[in-house]
N, C-alpha and C positions, 0 to 999 in steps of 0.2 A: 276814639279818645273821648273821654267824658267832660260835659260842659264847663266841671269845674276842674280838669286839667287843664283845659285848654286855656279858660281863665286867669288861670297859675303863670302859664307857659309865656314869658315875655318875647315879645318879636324877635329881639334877640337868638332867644334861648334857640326858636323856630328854625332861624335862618343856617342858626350853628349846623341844626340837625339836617337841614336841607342839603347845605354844602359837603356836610360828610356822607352824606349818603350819594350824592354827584360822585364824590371822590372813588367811592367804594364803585361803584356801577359806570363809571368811566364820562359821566355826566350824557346829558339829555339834546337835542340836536332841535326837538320841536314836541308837540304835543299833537298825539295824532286822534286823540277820542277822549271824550269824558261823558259819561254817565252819572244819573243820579241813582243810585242803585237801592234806597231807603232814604225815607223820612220820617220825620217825627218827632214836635214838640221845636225845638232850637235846635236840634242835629239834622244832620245829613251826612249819608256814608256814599260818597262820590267818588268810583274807579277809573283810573286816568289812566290810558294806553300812550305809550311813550316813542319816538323813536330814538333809539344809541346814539351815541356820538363815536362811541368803541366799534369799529367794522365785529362784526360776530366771528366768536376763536374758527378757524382751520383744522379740519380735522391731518394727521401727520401718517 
């Protein structure tokens, strides 16, 4: 995301996006890694390994 989206983007707007994406993915239980994967300048692209809160589907 670029530094003047980000800019833009009110905490608000942030949290909305945060929440639907929990909703979508069954929400988050803990945070199990994060890496800084790139830097540079005022950015940083930082990959976050997640554990479910959703038990993983069963195969039938």
């Amino acid at each position: 995301m670029s530094l003047q989206l980000q800019e833009e983007l009110a905490p608000g707007d942030l949290e909305r996006k945060w929440t639907k994406l929990s909703q979508v993915s069954g929400g988050f239980s803990k945070v199990k890694d994060a890496v800084i994967a790139h830097q540079g300048g005022d950015q940083q692209l930082v990959l976050v390994a997640v554990a479910s809160a959703r038990p993983p589907p069963t195969c039938s």
